[in-house]
C-alpha positions in Angstrom: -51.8 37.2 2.8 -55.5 36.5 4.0 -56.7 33.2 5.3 -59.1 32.8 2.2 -55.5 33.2 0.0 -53.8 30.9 2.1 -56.6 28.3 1.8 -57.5 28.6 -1.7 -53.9 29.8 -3.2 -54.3 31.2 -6.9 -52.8 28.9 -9.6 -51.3 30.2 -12.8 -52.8 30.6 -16.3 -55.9 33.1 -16.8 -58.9 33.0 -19.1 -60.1 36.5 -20.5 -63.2 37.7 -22.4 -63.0 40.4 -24.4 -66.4 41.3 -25.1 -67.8 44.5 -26.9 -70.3 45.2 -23.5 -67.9 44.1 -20.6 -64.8 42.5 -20.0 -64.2 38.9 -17.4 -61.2 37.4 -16.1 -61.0 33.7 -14.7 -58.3 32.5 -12.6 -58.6 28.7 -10.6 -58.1 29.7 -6.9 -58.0 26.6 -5.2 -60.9 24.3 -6.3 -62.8 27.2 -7.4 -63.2 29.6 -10.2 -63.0 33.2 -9.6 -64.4 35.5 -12.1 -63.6 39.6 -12.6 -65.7 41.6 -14.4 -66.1 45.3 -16.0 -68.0 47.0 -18.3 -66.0 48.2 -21.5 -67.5 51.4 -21.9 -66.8 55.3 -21.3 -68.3 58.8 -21.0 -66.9 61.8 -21.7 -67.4 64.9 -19.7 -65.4 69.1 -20.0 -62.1 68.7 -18.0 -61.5 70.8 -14.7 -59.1 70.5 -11.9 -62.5 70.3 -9.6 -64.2 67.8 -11.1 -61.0 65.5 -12.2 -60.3 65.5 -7.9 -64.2 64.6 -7.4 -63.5 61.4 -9.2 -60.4 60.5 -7.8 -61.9 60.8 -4.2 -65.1 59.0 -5.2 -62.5 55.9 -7.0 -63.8 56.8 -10.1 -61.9 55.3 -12.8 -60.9 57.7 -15.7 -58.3 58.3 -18.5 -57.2 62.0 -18.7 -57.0 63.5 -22.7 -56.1 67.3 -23.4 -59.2 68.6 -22.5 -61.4 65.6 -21.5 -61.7 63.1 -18.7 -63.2 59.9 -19.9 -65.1 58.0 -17.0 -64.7 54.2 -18.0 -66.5 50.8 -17.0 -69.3 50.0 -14.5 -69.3 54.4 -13.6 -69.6 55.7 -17.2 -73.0 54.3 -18.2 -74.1 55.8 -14.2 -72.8 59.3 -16.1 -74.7 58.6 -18.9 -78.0 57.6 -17.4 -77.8 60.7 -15.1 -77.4 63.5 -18.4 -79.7 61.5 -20.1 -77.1 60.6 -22.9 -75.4 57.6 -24.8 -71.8 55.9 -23.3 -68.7 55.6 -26.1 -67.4 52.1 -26.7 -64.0 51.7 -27.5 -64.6 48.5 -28.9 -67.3 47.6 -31.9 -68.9 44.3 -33.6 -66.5 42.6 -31.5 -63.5 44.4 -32.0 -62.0 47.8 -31.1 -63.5 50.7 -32.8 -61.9 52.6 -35.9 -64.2 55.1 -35.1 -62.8 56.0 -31.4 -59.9 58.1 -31.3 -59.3 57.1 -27.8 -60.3 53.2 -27.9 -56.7 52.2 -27.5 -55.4 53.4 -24.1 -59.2 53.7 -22.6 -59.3 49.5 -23.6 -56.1 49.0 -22.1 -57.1 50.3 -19.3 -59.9 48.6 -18.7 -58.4 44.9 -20.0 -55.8 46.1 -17.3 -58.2 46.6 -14.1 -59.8 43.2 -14.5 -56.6 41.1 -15.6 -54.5 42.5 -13.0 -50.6 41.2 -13.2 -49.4 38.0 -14.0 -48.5 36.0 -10.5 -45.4 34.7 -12.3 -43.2 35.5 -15.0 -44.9 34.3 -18.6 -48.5 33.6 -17.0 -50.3 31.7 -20.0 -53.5 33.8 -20.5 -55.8 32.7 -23.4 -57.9 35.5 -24.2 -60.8 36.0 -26.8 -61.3 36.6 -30.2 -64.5 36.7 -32.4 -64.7 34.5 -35.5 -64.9 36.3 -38.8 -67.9 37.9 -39.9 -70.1 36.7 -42.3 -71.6 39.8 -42.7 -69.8 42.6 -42.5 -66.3 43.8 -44.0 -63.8 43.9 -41.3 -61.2 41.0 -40.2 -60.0 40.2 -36.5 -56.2 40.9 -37.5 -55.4 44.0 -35.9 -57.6 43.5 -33.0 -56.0 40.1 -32.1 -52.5 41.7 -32.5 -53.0 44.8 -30.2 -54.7 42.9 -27.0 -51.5 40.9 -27.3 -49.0 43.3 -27.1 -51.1 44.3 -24.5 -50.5 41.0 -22.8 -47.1 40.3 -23.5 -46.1 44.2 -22.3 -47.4 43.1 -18.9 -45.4 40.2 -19.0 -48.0 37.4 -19.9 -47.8 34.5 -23.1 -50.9 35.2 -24.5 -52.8 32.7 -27.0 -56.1 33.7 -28.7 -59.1 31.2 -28.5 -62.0 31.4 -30.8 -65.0 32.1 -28.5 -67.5 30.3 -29.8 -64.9 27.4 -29.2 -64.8 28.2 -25.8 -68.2 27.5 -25.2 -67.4 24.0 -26.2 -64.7 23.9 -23.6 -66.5 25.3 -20.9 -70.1 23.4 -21.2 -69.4 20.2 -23.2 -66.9 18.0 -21.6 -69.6 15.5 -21.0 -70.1 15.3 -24.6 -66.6 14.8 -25.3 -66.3 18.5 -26.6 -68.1 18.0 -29.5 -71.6 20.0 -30.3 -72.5 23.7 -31.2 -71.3 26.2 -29.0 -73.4 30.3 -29.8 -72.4 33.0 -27.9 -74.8 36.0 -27.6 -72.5 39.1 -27.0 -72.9 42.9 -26.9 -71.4 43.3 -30.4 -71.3 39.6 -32.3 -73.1 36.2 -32.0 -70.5 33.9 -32.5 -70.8 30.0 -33.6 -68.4 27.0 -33.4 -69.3 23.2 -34.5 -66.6 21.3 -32.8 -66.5 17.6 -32.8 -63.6 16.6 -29.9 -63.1 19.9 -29.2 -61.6 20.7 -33.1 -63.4 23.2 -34.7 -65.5 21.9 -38.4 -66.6 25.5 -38.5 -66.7 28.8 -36.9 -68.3 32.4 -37.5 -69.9 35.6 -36.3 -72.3 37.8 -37.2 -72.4 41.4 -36.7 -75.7 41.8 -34.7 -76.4 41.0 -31.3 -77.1 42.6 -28.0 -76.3 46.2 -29.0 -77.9 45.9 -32.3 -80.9 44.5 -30.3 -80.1 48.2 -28.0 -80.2 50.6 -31.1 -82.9 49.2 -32.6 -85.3 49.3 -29.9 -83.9 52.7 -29.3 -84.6 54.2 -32.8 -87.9 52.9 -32.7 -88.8 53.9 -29.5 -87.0 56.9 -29.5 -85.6 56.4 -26.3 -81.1 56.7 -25.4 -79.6 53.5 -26.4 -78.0 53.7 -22.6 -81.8 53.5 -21.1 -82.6 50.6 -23.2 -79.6 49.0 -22.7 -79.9 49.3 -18.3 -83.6 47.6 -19.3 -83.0 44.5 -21.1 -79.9 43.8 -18.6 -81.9 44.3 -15.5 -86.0 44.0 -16.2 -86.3 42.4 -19.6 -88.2 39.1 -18.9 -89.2 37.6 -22.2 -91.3 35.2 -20.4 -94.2 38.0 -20.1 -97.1 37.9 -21.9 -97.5 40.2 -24.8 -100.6 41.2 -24.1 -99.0 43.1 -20.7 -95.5 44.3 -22.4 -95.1 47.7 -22.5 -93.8 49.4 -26.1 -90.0 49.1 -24.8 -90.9 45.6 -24.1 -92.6 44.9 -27.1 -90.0 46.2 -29.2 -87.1 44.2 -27.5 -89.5 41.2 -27.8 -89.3 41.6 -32.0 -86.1 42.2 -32.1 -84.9 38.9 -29.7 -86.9 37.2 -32.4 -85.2 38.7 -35.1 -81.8 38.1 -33.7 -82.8 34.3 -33.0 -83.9 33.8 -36.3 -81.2 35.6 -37.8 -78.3 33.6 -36.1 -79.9 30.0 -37.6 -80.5 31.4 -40.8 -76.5 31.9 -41.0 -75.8 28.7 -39.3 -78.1 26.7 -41.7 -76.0 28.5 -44.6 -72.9 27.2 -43.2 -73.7 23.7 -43.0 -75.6 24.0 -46.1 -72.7 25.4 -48.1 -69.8 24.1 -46.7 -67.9 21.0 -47.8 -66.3 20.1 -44.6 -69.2 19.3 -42.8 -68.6 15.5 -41.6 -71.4 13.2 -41.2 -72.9 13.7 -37.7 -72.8 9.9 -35.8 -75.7 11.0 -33.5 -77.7 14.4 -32.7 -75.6 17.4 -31.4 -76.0 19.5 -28.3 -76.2 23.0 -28.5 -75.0 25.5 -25.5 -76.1 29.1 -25.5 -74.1 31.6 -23.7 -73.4 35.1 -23.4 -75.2 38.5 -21.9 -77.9 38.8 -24.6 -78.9 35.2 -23.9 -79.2 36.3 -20.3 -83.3 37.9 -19.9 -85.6 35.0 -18.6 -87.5 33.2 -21.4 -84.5 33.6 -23.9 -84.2 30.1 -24.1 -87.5 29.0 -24.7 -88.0 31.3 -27.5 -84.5 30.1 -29.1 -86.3 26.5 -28.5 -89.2 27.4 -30.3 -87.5 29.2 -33.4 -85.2 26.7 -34.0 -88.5 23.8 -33.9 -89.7 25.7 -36.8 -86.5 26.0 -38.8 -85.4 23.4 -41.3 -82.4 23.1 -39.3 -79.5 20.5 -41.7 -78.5 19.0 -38.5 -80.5 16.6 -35.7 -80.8 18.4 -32.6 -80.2 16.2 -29.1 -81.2 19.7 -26.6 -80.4 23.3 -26.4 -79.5 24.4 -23.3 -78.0 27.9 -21.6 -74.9 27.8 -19.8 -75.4 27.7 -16.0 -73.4 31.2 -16.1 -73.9 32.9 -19.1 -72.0 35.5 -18.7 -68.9 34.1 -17.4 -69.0 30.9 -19.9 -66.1 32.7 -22.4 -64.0 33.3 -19.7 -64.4 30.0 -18.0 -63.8 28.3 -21.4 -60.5 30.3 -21.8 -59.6 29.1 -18.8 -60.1 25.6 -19.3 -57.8 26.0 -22.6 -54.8 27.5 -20.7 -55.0 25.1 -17.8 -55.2 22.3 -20.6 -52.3 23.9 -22.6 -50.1 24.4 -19.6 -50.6 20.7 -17.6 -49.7 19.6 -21.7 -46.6 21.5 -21.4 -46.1 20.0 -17.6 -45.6 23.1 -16.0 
């Protein structure tokens, strides 16, 4: 054991975020939080005996199938920038993929390499799920059932946690857990109203940072891969348009879209439904996620949401100080809660 184990031992329970782009772990070691992280993503290249043995002595991850090696996480979108071509997801709008043969073992593998094993028998891990869609035509059912088998076959108890809830837990103690908590993911925006830290509503919606990604892409006719490696390391929404290139301009109309978008739905929900409580005083709203990451993504959110008729008073919207660890912090929080409430 290292000095910085010894110092800052690792305590049970793990949070983990299952998103569409990457994957995060939390675990409390000591008084910190310590985060994991891979991208959930793969590239496919022609099997050979030659090339399999350059990846294992360059630590490549990969999952072998019949004739194909599949390069998975942070490497597989390297691959893909270098032919010029698109990576494979194995997970889609939040949820894995009907339309990827290999999504199952290629996820697990993935969940696998950031999770690690449990440090005791039955580690609580509260993991992710998306809320359902309000626009599109697929549930979370089969998707929430296969991560935990996943779980429970590597000997953890597993719970699922909304994860626009766990934006709430993460960001809004202060606030006694109650406000708005809108994650901006790779495959969903999801939404939760929570007023101490019970849910009066939750929801996703289908677009987000990779419908952003093929938008841009169609219209610039440009590899998704390309645009995506922009907007995660260059996009800065904060530049003038006057001095925005066309791949910038074009991600600058779709963030706007996206924005807009998202409140539209929200406004529907409150509007529509019954179990909206009356509000004692204005709500806070925390943004979170990888989409909401670019600098000047919360200003513009600011400035569409001045000019929507928004049913509910407003107190500030503010981004998480980590955005794209929030989920997993949140999850966290709830297992750590759950297992001091259970007094082990």
């Amino acid at each position: 054991m290292s000095k910085d184990e010894k110092s800052n031992p690792v305590e049970a329970g793990k949070g983990l975020d299952i998103g569409t782009a990457f994957i995060y772990c939390a675990q409390k070691r000591g008084s910190q939080v310590a985060f994991r992280t891979q991208r959930n993503a793969f590239f496919d290249i022609e099997y050979s005996e030659f090339t399999r043995g350059i990846l294992e002595k360059s630590n490549v991850k990969y999952v072998q199938s019949k004739d194909k090696l599949y390069v998975v996480g942070d490497d597989a979108i390297k691959f893909a920038n270098v032919f010029a071509k698109n990576t494979r997801r194995p997970m889609k709008n939040g949820v894995l993929s009907p339309e990827e043969p290999e999504a199952l073992p290629i996820v697990e593998m993935i969940i696998k390499s950031v999770l690690g094993s449990p440090s005791k028998k039955d580690e609580l891990c509260y993991y992710s799920i998306p809320g359902m869609p309000v626009d599109a035509n697929f549930d979370t059912i089969y998707h929430e059932n296969i991560i935990k088998g996943f779980l429970e076959k590597w000997g953890y108890r597993s719970k699922p946690i909304n994860e626009g809830l766990t934006i709430v837990f993460s960001e809004l103690v202060e606030d006694n857990f109650t406000g708005m908590g809108i994650s901006f993911g790779g495959g969903m925006a999801n939404v939760c109203l929570a007023i101490m830290a019970t849910p009066v509503f939750s929801f996703s919606v289908a677009r987000a940072g990779d419908w952003i990604d093929e938008q841009v892409a169609r219209v610039t006719n440009e590899p998704v891969s390309k645009i995506t490696t922009f907007k995660e390391t260059s996009l800065n929404l904060k530049k003038p348009e006057s001095q925005m290139t066309r791949i910038e301009q074009a991600l600058s109309i779709y963030y706007n879209h996206l924005i807009q978008y998202v409140l539209d739905e929200i406004k529907k929900e409150i509007t529509n439904s019954p179990r909206i409580p009356q509000l004692e005083k204005p709500i806070p709203i925390v943004i979170s996620g990888g989409t909401a990451s670019p600098p000047g993504f919360l200003e513009r959110f600011k400035g569409i949401l001045e000019r929507t008729d928004f049913p509910v008073e407003v107190r500030e919207a503010r981004l998480a100080p980590h955005p794209l660890y929030t989920t997993a912090k949140g999850a966290l929080i709830a297992a750590i809660a759950d297992r001091e409430g259970q007094g082990s």
